[in-house]
Structure formats: C-alpha cells, structure tokens
C-alpha positions as CSV (number, residue, x, y, z in Angstrom):
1,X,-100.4,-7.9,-2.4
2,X,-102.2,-11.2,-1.0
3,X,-102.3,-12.1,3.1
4,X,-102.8,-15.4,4.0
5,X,-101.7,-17.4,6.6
6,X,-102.0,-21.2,8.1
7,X,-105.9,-21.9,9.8
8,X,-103.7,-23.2,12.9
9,X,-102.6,-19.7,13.5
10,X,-105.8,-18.0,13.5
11,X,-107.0,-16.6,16.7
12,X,-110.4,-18.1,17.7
13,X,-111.7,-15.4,20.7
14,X,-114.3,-15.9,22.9
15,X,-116.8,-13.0,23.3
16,X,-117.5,-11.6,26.3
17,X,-117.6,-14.6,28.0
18,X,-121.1,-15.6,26.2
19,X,-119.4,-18.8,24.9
20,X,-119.6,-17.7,21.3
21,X,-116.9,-17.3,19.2
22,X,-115.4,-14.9,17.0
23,X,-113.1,-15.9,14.0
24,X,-111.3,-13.6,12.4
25,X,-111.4,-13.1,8.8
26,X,-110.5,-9.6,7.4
27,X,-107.2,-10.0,6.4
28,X,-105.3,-6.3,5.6
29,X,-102.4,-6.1,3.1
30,X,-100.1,-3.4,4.0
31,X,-100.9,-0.9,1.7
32,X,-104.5,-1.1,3.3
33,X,-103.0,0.4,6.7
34,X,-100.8,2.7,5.6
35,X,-100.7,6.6,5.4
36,X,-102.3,8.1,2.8
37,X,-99.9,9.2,0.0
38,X,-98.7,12.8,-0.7
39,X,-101.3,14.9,-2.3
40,X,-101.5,18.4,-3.3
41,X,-99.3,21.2,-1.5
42,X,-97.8,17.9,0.7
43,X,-95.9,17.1,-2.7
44,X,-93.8,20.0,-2.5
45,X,-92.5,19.8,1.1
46,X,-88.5,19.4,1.1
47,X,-86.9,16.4,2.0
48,X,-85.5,15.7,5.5
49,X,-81.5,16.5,6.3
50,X,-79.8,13.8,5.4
51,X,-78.7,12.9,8.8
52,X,-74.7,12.9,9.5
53,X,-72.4,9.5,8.9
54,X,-71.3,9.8,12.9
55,X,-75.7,10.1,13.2
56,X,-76.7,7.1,15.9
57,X,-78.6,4.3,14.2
58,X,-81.8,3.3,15.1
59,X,-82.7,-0.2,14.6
60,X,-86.2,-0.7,14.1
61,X,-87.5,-4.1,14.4
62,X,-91.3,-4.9,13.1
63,X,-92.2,-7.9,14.9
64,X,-93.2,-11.1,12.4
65,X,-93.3,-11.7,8.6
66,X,-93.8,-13.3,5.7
67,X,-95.0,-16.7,6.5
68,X,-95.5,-15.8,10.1
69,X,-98.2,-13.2,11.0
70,X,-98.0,-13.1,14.6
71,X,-101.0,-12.4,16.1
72,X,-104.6,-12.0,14.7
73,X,-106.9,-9.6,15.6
74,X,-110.8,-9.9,15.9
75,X,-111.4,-8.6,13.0
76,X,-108.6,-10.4,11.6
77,X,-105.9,-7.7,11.1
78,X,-101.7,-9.3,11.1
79,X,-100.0,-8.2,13.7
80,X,-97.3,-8.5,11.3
81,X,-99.0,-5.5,9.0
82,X,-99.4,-3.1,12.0
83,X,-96.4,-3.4,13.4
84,X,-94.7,-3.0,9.6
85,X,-96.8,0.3,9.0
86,X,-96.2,1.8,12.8
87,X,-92.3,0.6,12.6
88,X,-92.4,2.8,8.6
89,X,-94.4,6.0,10.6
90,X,-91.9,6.1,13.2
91,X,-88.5,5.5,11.2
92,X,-90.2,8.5,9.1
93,X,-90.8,10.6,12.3
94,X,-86.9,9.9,13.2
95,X,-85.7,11.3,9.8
96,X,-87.3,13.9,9.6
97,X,-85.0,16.3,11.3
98,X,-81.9,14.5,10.5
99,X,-81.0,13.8,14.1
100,X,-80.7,9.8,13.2
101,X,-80.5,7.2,10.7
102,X,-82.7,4.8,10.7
103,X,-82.9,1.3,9.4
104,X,-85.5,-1.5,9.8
105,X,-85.1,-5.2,10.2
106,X,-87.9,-5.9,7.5
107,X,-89.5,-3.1,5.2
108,X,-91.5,-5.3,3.6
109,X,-93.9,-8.6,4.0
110,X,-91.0,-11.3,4.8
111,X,-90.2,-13.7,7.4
112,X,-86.7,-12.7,9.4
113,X,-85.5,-15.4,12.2
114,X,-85.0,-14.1,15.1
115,X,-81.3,-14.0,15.5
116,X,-81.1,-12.4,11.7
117,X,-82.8,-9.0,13.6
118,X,-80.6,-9.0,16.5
119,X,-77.3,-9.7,13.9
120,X,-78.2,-7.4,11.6
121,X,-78.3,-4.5,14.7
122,X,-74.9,-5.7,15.3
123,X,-73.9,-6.0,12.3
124,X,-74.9,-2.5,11.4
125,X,-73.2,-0.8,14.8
126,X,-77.0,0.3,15.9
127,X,-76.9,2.2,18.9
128,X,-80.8,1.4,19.9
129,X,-82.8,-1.6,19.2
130,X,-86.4,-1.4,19.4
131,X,-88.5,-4.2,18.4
132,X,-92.2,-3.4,17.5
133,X,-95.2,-5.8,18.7
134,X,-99.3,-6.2,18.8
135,X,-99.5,-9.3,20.7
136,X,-102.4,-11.2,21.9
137,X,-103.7,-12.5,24.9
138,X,-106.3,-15.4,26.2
139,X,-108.0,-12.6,27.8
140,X,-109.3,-10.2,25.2
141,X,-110.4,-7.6,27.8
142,X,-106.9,-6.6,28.7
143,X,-105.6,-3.7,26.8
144,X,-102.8,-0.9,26.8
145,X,-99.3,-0.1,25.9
146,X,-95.9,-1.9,27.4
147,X,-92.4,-2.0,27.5
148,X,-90.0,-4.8,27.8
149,X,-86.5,-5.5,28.9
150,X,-83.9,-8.6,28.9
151,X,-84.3,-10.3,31.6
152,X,-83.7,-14.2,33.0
153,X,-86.9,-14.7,34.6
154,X,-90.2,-13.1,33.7
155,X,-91.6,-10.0,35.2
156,X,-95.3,-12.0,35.8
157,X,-97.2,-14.9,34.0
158,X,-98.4,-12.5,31.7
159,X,-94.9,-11.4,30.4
160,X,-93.7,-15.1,30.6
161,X,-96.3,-16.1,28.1
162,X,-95.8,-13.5,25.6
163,X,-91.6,-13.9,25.8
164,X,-92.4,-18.1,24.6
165,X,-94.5,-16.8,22.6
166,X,-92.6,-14.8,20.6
167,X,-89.2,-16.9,21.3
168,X,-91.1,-19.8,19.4
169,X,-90.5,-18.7,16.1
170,X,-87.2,-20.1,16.0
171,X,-84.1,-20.6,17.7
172,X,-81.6,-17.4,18.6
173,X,-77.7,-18.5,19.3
174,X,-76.6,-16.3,21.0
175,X,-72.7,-13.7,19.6
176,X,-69.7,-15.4,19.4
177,X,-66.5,-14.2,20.8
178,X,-63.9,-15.7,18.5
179,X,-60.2,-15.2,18.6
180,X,-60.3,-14.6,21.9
181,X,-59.3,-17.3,25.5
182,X,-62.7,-18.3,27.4
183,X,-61.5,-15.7,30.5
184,X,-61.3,-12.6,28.3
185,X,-64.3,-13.2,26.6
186,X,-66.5,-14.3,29.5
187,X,-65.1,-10.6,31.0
188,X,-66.0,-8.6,28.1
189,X,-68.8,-9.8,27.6
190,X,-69.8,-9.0,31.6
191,X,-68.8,-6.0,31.0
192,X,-70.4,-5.4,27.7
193,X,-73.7,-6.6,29.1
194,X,-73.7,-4.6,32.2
195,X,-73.5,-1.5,30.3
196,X,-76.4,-2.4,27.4
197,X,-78.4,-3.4,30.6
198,X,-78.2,0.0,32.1
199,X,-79.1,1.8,28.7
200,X,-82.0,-1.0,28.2
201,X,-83.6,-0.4,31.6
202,X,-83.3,3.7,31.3
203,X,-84.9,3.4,27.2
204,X,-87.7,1.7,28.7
205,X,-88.3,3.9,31.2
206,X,-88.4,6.7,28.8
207,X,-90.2,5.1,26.8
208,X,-92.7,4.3,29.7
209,X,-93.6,7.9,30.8
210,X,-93.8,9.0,27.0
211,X,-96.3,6.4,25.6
212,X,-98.0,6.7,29.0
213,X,-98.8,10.5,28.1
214,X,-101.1,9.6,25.2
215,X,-101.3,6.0,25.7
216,X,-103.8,3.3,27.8
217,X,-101.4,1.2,29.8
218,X,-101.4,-1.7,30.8
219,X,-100.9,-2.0,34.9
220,X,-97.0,-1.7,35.7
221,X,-96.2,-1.6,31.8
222,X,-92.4,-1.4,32.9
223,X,-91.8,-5.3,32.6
224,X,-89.2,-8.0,31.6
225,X,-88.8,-11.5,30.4
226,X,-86.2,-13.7,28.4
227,X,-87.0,-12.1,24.8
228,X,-84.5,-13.6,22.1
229,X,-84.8,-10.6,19.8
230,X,-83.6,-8.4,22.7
231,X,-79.9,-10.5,23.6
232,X,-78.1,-8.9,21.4
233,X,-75.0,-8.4,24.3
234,X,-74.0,-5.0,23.2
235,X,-76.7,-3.2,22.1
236,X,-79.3,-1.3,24.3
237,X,-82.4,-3.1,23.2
238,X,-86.3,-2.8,24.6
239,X,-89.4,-4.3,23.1
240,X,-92.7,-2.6,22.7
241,X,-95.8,-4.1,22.7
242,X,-98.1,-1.2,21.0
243,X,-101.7,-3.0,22.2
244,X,-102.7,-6.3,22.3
245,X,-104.7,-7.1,18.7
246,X,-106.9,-9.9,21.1
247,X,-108.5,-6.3,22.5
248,X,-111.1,-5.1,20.1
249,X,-110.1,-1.4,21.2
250,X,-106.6,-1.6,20.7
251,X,-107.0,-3.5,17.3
252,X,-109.6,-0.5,16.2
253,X,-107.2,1.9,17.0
254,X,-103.8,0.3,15.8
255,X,-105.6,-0.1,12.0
256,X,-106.0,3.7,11.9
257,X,-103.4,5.9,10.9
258,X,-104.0,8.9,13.2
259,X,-103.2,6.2,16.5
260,X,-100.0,4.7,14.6
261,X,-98.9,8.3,14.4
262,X,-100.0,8.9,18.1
263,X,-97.6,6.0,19.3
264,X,-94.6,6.9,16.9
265,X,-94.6,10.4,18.1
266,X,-94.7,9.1,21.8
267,X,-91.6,6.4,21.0
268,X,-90.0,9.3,19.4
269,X,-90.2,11.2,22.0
270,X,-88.3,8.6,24.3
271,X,-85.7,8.4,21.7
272,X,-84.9,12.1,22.0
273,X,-84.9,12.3,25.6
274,X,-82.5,8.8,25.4
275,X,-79.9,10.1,23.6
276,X,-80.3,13.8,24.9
277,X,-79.2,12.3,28.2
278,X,-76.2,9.7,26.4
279,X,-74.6,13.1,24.6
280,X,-74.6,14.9,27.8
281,X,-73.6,12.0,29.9
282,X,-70.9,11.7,27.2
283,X,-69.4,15.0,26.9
284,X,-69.5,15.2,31.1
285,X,-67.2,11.6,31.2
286,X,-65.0,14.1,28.5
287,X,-65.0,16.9,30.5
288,X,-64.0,14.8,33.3
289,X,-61.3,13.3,31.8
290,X,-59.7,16.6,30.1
291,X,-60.0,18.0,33.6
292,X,-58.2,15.7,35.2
C-alpha cells in the first residue's frame, strides 16, 4: 500500500538549534509498523472469549487518515500509521480476555471527519472513548506521554496549540436533541455532561499514573483543552497523545513494536482499573437502593 501526502504538510525540523534542517522523507505503510504475524507454535493459540452482548464497548479512535496524515516525524513516519498500529495492539490486548468489545473508528488508511468518530461512539452506545495521537511540536526537544480532557479553555499554550491543531481538520456540530422543548433539553443535557465529565476526568487520571509507570511524561501530563473529537455529551471520552513524532526519541520508539505494546498494555491497564471502579460504584448505588 502507497503513503503519500501533500509537501505543505511535511514537517520541516530544525536540528538542534544549528539552523539546519531536517526533511522528512521515509514514509511507512502500515504493514511496515505492525506486529509480526503468527508463526510457529503462535498459530495454534485459541481465540479470545467472545466477549458478552451486555460487554462495555470501547471506542477506539486512531487519530488522522487517509488524505490527512497528521503529523510527520523526523524520519518521516505518519502519525496516522502509528496511531492505526498502537490503536490495532491495544483493541487486541482488550479482547483478549473477553472482558470488552472493542471497535475502532478507522481500521484501515482512511480519512474520518471529526464529528463521524464522536457519532459513530454514540451511535454504537460506547461506554469509553479514547482517541489515539503522536502529535508534533515547534520544539522537537520536548518529549513524553499525555492525557487530555474536554475542557473550554486550554490547560497551557502548549495544549491550546495542539487542541487547533487537531480541531482544524474539519468542523464538529455538536448532538442534537430533537423532539424535545429548548428547557428539557438544555437540562439533560447538563445533566448528561456533568456526569461524562466526572468519568472523563477519573479515565485520565487512570490513565495518567498507568502510562506514567513505563512511560516518559511530559511535565503535568494531566491536561485539557477544547478537543472536537472529545464532545461527544454522553460519553466519557479522553485523548492520548502517545509521544510527540517532532522528538526523535519518541518517534524511534513509537515505530517499534515492543514500545506500541508497552503503551497498549499501560492504557489497558487504565481501562481495567476504570471500569473495575464503575461495576463496583454500580452495584454499591444497587445495594443502596434495595436497602432502602
């Protein structure tokens, strides 16, 4: 499969502040990041439980596609490959005790608006939202892991740049509530929001102390900005930027398979603890109500 892209979007990085430039020009297809297949006594290992219809759904989101390849590395890897091969590593790490199902806004090379991965979520009844990312940044000697929340002002400049960024690629409107009068909606949807707000902020959390177990960091990675892809109103929803593919360490390490694994195992991780805490913060608000 062929990777090209538009010269406007290539990333043109300064190095080390010498004044030369590095162009990037290795572009990977998919297939060139990916895990090996199954060989030898890996062909006969049985197939994951099929997970149960009432199973929550995990909405994976692998930032960028098709015509739009997100960042570029300095070696000219897509953002839009890694995050596609991490995104397939950790929906296969979710299956594979049958605890979830798991569905991804793209599994292949093509372009999704914006507000065609938050709809399909909704559409689907997901119960998580987690959107994958490799951005890039001016400054090439920043590096590390990050989470990202909703939020209607950025955490810092940093955050604010990557949320217009990534908002640019086209326009999200946002849910409508039709059949319903202005006052009733406008509650619900308080109400609705409150409550995603709360499970987005304790995701990212989770997800914070996991990744930051294996991880580099960047400095307070715990962060939020005015994301479209995460404003879907009912649906707990965080962003993860993996690495930054304007750091030459991060990009080295987010090409190899044994890293993507690394991070996947740390998300999943947070995803256990998440809904470990929802069931049991469930069956308490049961127990509380057949007690009383």
């Amino acid at each position: 499969m062929s990777v090209t892209a538009p010269l406007t979007r290539r990333l043109l990085l300064g190095r080390f502040g010498t004044g030369s430039v590095v162009l990037g020009t290795l572009l990977l297809p998919v297939g060139s990041l990916a895990a090996p297949a199954p060989t030898g006594a890996h062909r006969g290992r049985a197939r994951p439980p099929a997970p149960s219809a009432k199973a929550p759904l995990v909405m994976l989101d692998p930032g960028h596609g098709g015509k739009d390849p997100g960042a570029i590395g300095v070696t000219g890897t897509y953002e839009k490959i890694v995050t596609l091969a991490a995104a397939l590593e950790l929906k296969r790490q979710l299956e594979a005790e049958g605890r979830y199902r798991v569905e991804l806004t793209r599994s292949r090379d093509t372009f999704i608006a914006l507000d065609d991965r938050v709809g399909r979520a909704q559409s689907r009844g997901a119960a998580l939202f987690v959107s994958m990312h490799a951005d890039a940044l001016t400054d090439h000697s920043v590096r590390g892991a990050s989470v990202y929340t909703l939020g209607t002002t950025a955490s810092d400049a940093q955050t604010a740049a990557l949320a217009r960024r990534e908002n640019s690629a086209d326009r999200f409107s946002g849910r409508e509530w039709r059949d319903m009068t202005p006052e009733v909606a406008r509650i619900l949807s308080s109400l609705v929001r409150r409550e995603t707000r709360v499970g987005s902020v304790r995701i990212a959390k989770t997800l914070v102390g996991s990744l930051d177990r294996d991880l580099p960091m960047l400095p307070n990675p715990d962060r939020h900005a005015s994301f479209a892809v995460l404003k879907a109103a009912d649906i707990p929803s965080v962003l993860v930027e993996m690495g930054f593919m304007s750091n030459p360490k991060d990009e080295a390490a987010l090409r190899r398979v044994d890293h993507r694994r690394l991070v996947a195992g740390a998300m999943k991780r947070a995803i256990d603890t998440y809904f470990s805490a929802t069931t049991r913060a469930g069956a308490d608000t049961d127990g509380g109500r057949s007690a009383g």
